[in-house]
C-alpha positions in Angstrom: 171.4 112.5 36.5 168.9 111.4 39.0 166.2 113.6 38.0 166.8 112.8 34.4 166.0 109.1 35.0 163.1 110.5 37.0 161.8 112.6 34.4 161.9 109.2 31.7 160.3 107.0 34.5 157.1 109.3 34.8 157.0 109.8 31.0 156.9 105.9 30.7 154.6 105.2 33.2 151.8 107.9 31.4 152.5 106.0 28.2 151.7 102.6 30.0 148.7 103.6 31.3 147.5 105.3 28.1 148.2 102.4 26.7 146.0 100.0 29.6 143.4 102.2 29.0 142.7 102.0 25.8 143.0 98.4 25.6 140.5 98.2 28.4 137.8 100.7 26.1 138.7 98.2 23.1 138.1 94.8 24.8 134.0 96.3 26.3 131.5 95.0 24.1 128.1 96.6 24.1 124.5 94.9 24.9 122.2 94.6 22.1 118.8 95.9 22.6 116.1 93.0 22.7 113.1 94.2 20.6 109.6 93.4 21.4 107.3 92.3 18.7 104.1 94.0 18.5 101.2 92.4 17.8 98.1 95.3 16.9 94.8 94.5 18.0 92.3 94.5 14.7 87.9 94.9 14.7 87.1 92.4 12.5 83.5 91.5 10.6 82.7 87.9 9.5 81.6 88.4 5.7 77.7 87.6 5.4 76.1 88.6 1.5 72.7 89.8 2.0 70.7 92.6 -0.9 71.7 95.6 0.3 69.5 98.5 -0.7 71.1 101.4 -2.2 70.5 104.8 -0.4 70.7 107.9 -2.3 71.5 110.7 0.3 70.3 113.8 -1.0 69.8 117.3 0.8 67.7 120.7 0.2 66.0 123.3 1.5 62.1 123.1 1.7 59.1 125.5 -0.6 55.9 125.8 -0.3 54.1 123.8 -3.2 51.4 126.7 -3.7 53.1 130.4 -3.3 51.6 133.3 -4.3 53.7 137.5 -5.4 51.6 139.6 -4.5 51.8 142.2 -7.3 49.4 145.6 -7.9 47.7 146.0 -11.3 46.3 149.3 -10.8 47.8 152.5 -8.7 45.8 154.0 -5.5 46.5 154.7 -1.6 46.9 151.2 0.7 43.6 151.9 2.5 43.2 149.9 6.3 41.9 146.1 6.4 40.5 144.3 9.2 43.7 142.8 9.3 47.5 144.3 9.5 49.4 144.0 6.6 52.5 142.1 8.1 54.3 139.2 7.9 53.1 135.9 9.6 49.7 137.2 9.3 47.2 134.1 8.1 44.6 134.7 6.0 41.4 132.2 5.2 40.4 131.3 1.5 38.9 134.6 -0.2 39.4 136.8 2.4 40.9 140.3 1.6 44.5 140.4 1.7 44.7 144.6 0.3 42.3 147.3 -0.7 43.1 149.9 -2.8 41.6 153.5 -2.3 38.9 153.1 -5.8 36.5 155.6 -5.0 37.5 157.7 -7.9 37.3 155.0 -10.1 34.2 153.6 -8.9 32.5 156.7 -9.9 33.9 156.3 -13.4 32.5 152.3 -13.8 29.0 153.9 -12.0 28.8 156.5 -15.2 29.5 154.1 -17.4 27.0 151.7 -16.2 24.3 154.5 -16.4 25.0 155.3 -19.9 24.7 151.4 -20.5 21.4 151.8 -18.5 20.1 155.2 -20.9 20.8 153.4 -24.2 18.7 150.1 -23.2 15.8 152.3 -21.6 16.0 154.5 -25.1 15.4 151.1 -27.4 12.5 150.1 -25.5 9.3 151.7 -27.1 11.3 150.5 -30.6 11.0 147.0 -29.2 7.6 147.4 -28.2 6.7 148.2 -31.8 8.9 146.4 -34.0 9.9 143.4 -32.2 7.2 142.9 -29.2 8.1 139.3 -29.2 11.9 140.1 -27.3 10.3 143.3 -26.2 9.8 141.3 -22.6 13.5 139.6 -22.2 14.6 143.0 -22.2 12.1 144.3 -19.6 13.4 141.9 -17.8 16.7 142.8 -17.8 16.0 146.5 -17.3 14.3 145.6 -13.9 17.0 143.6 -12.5 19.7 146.2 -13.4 21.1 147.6 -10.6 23.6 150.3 -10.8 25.7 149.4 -7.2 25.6 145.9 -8.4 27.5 143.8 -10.6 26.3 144.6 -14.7 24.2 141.3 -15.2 25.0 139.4 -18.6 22.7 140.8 -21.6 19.7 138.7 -22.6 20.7 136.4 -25.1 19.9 137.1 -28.7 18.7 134.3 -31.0 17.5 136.2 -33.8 20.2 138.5 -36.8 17.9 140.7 -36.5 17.7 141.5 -32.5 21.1 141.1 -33.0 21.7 143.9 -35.7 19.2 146.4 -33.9 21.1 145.6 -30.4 24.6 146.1 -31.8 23.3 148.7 -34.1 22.6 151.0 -31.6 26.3 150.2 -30.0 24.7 148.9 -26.8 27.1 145.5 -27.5 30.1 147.9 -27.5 28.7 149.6 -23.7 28.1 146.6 -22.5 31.8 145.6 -22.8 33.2 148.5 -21.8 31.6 148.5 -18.5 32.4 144.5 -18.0 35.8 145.4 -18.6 36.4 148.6 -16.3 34.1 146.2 -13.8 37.3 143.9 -14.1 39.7 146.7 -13.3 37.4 148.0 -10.4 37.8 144.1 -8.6 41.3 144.5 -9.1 41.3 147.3 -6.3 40.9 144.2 -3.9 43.0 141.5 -3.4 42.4 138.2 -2.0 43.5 135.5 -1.0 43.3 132.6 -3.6 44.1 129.8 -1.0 44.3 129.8 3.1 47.8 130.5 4.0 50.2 133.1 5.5 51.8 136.3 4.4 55.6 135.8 4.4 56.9 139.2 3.1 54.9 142.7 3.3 56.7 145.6 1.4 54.3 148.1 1.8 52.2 149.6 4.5 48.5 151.2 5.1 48.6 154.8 3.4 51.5 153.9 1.4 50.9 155.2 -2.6 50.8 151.5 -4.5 51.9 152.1 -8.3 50.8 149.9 -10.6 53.3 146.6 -11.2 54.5 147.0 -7.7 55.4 144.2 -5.7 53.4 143.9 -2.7 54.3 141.2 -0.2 54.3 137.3 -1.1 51.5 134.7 0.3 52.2 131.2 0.7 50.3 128.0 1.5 51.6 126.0 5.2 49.9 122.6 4.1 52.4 121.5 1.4 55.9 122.1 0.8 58.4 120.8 -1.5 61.9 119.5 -1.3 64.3 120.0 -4.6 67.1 117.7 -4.6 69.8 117.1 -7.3 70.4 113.5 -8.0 73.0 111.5 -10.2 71.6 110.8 -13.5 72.3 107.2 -13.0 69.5 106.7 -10.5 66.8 109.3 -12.3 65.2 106.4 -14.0 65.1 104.2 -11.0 62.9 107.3 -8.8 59.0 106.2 -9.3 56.7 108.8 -9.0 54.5 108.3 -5.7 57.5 106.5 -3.9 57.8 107.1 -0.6 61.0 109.3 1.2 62.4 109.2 4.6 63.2 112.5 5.9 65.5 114.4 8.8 66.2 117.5 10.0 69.8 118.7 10.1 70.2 117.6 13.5 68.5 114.5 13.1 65.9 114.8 16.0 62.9 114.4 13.8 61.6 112.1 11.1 59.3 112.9 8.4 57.6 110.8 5.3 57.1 112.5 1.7 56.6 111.1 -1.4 58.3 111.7 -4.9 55.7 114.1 -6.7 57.9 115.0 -9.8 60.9 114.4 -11.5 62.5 116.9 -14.6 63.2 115.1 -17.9 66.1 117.4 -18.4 70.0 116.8 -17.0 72.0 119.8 -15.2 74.6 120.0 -18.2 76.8 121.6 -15.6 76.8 119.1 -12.4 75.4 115.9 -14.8 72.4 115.7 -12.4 68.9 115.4 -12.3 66.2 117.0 -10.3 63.1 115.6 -8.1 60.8 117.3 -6.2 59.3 115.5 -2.9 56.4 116.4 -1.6 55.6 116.7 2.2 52.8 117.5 4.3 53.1 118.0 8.4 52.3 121.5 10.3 55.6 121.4 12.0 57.3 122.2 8.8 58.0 125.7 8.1 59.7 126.9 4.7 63.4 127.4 4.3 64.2 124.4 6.4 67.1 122.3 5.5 66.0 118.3 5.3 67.9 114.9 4.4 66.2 112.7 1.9 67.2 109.2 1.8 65.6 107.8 -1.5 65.9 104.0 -2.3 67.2 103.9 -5.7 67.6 99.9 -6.1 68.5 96.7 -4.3 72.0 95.0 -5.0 72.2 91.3 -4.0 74.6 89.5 -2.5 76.9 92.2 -1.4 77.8 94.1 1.3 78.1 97.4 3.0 80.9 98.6 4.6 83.1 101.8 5.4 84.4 103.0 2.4 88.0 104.0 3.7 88.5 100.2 4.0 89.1 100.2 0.1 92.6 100.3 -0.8 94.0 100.9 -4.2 93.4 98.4 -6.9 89.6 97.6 -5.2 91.0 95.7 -2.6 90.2 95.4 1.0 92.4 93.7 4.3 91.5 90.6 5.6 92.7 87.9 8.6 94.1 85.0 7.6 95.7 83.0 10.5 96.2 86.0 12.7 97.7 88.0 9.6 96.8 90.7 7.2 96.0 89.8 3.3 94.1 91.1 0.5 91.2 90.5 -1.8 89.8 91.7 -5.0 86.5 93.4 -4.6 83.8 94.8 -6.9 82.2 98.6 -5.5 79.0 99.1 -7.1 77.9 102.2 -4.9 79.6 104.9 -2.7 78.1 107.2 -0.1 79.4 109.7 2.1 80.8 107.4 4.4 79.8 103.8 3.1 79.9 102.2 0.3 78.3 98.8 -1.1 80.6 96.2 -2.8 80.7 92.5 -4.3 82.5 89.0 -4.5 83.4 88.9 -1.4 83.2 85.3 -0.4 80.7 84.5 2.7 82.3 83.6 6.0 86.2 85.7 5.4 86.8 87.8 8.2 87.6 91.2 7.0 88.8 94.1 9.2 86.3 96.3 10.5 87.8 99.8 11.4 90.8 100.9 9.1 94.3 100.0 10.8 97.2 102.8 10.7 100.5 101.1 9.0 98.8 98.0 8.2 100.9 96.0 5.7 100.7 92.5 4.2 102.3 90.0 6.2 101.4 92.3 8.9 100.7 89.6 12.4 97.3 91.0 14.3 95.3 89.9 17.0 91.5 90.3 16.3 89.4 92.1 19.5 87.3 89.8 21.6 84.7 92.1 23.4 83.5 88.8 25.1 84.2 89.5 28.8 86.2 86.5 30.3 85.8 84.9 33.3 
């Protein structure tokens, strides 16, 4: 009996406690969390309207203005120059680039010029006779005739019937076969039509040159030009003669060109049009890459700021009483990274540097770089 009443004490004392316990858990009440407000610090701009020029960025790689393929009209051995044949040789104005191994075809233009020669000397004591009064022109021209030398022009004939007694005798027709396999002969040589340098040799001394084979290609180092595609909103805004500003890719040097043309036709693909600046410095070499800044126009009152300011609906943030709010904007332009826009009212302070989560409403405290004592 004893341990029965035992056995109903401890059960009832467990169930008390149980019991204690959970009234005890029940009757805690947790702390609530106190929550800082954070206030973001914003870079602000105070709005001032001034005409803004409009930029167009454009880009290219530069030519030279005066280039030159080198191309063989006739077929002979690459005989040796004074100079090699290579690339980045320069060359003055006239001086020979190639010459062509002619000596068999020299001796052809030399036979034909003697035959010229025969036929004039045959007319002669028929001259003498019949028409004594041109009978010394032609003398004349017998004398200076030299057979290693150019053919000199034929005297000229103001009578039909010197005329019909030259060309009857088919001394015309001589005479223009030897100027014309004179032509071929100077074709053997190549100069150069302008001082520059050689930028590509394919060929080599003792190499056999065919006829229509490319050569090398000769280039002028005073001028180049820089193509550059540009919307065809600003092509009738570019004046020819206007001056460029110019970078390299790295933006290290500076260079001025000027606008030399400008195509009348639009890229039907890419709906732009092409201009070609023209610049002259000896540092320049072709195939470099350059930045052209060309003034199109100048918008008034506007102003130019970073074009991931603009929200949707052409709006952009501004501080009102230490909050964020909106206002209408106009973009008239848009550059890489900037862009130019209107009616924004002189004097609003607008935010500077986009601001991650920014909202309306949103309570900011604008950045005072003004050290304080």
């Amino acid at each position: 009996m004893r341990k029965i009443i035992l056995s109903i004490l401890a059960v009832l004392c467990i169930i008390g406690a149980i019991f204690v316990a959970k009234k005890i858990v029940d009757s805690k009440t947790k702390p609530k969390q106190k929550v800082d407000k954070v206030v973001k610090t914003v870079f602000t701009d105070v709005v001032k309207n001034t005409t803004v020029p409009i930029i167009v960025a454009a880009n290219g790689n530069l030519t030279a203005k005066r280039r030159v393929d080198i191309y063989a009209e006739v077929q002979g051995v690459f005989k040796k120059g004074n100079k090699l044949f290579k690339a980045g040789q320069l060359y003055s104005s006239g001086e020979t680039i190639i010459r062509i191994d002619n000596l068999e075809y020299y001796a052809t233009v030399k036979s034909a010029k003697s035959n010229l020669y025969n036929q004039i000397t045959s007319i002669m004591p028929d001259l003498r006779l019949d028409y004594p009064e041109i009978f010394p022109k032609w003398q004349e021209y017998l004398r200076n005739f030299d057979i290693d030398k150019t053919t000199p022009e034929i005297p000229n004939m103001t009578s039909e019937k010197e005329k019909f007694f030259i060309s009857g005798r088919g001394i015309l027709t001589t005479y223009y076969d030897v100027k014309n396999l004179e032509q071929r002969l100077s074709k053997y040589t190549i100069r150069a039509p302008f001082k520059g340098v050689l930028t590509e040799a394919l060929v080599t001394e003792g190499t056999l040159v065919r006829s229509g084979q490319k050569l090398g290609e000769y280039i002028n180092t005073e001028v180049y030009e820089l193509e550059v595609a540009i919307s065809k909103e600003y092509s009738d805004l570019l004046k020819i003669g206007e001056n460029v500003g110019l970078t390299n890719l790295d933006k290290t040097k500076k260079y001025t060109g000027k606008v030399a043309r400008v195509n009348g036709r639009v890229d039907v693909a890419s709906q732009t049009i092409k201009a070609y600046i023209e610049i002259k410095d000896s540092s320049l070499k072709e195939g470099m890459y350059l930045e052209a800044n060309l003034q199109a126009r100048a918008e008034e009152n506007a102003i130019e700021i970073d074009r991931s300011l603009l929200l949707e609906n052409n709006q952009i943030y501004v501080v009102k009483d230490s909050v964020l709010d909106v206002v209408d904007v106009n973009p008239v332009f848009f550059s890489d990274k900037k862009m130019v826009v209107k009616n924004v009212p002189d004097g609003i302070t607008i935010l500077a540097k986009p601001l991650m989560g920014s909202y309306i409403g949103m309570a900011v405290k604008i950045y005072n770089n003004k050290k304080e004592n």
